[in-house]
N, C-alpha and C positions, 0 to 999 in steps of 0.2 A: 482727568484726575488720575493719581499715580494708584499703583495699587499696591504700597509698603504696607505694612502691620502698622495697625495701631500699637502705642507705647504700652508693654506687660504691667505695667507699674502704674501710671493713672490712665488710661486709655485714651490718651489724646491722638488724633488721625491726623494733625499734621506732622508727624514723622518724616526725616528726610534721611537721606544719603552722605555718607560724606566718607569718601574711598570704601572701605570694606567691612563699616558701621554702619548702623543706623543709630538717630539719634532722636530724642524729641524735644524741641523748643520751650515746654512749659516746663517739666521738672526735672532736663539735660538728662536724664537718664539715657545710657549707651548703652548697646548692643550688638553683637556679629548679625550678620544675615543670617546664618544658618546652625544659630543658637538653637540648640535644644529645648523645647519648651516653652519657646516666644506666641506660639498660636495659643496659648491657654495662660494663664492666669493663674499663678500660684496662693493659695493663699496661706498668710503666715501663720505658724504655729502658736496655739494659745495655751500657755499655763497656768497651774491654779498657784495658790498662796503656797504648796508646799513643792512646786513644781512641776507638778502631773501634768500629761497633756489632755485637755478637755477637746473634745470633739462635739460634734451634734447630735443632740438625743440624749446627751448625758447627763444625770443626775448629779447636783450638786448641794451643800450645805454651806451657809451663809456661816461666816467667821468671826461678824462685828457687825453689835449694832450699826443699821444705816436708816438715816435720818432722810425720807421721801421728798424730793424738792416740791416746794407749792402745798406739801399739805403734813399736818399735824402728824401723821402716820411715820411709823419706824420698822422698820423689819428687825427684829428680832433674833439675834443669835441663836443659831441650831437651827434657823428655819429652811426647809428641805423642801428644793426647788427640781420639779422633775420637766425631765425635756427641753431643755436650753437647745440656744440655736445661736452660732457665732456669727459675729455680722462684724465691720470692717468700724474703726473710730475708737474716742476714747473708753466707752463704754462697749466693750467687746461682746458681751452676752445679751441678746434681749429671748426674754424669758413672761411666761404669766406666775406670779406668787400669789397660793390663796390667801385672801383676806386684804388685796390690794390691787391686782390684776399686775394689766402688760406695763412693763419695764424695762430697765436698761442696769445692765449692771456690770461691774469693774473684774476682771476676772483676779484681783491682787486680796479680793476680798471673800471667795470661796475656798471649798475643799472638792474635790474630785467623790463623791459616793454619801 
C-alpha cells in the first residue's frame, strides 16, 4: 500500500500520482505534493444572513419563521439559539433550540448575537 495523503477535500485514500500532483479519482480534485496544508482539512467558512462569520460556541437569532420537518412545530422568529456547532452539508448548524431540541439549521436563515 502507497503511502500518499488522502484527498483534503473528501478524504478519499485512493489518491495517486501523476508527475508532480497528486490527484484523487472520486472527486478529481488536484494537488502539489508539497502543498501547504494537505495534512489537515480546512474547513470552510460559514456566514450568517447578514454576512458575519459564525464560529463554534456562537450565539445566534433565528431570522424567519421555520416550519420543523415531520412535525407541526415552527421556530419562531427572534428565537435565540445559544452554542451552535458547525458541522459540514446543507444544513450547516446543528444546534439544541428550547422548546423543540437537536436540530439542523441553514445558516442563510440566522443573525450572528
Amino acid at each position: 500500500m502507497s503511502n500518499l495523503p488522502n484527498c483534503p477535500l473528501c478524504g478519499c485514500e485512493y489518491t495517486y500520482e501523476d508527475m508532480d500532483m497528486l490527484v484523487c479519482p472520486e472527486c478529481g480534485h488536484e494537488w502539489s505534493k508539497g502543498a501547504p496544508g494537505t495534512d489537515t482539512e480546512q474547513k470552510p467558512v460559514v456566514r450568517d444572513a447578514h454576512g458575519n462569520e459564525l464560529k463554534d460556541g456562537d450565539d445566534v437569532t433565528v431570522i424567519k419563521d421555520l416550519k420543523v420537518k415531520g412535525s407541526s412545530s415552527v421556530v419562531k422568529v427572534g428565537t435565540k439559539v445559544k452554542n451552535i456547532r458547525l458541522v459540514e452539508g446543507d444544513h450547516d448548524i446543528s444546534c439544541k433550540i428550547p422548546g423543540i431540541g437537536a436540530m439542523g439549521l441553514k445558516s442563510e436563515f440566522v443573525k450572528k448575537g
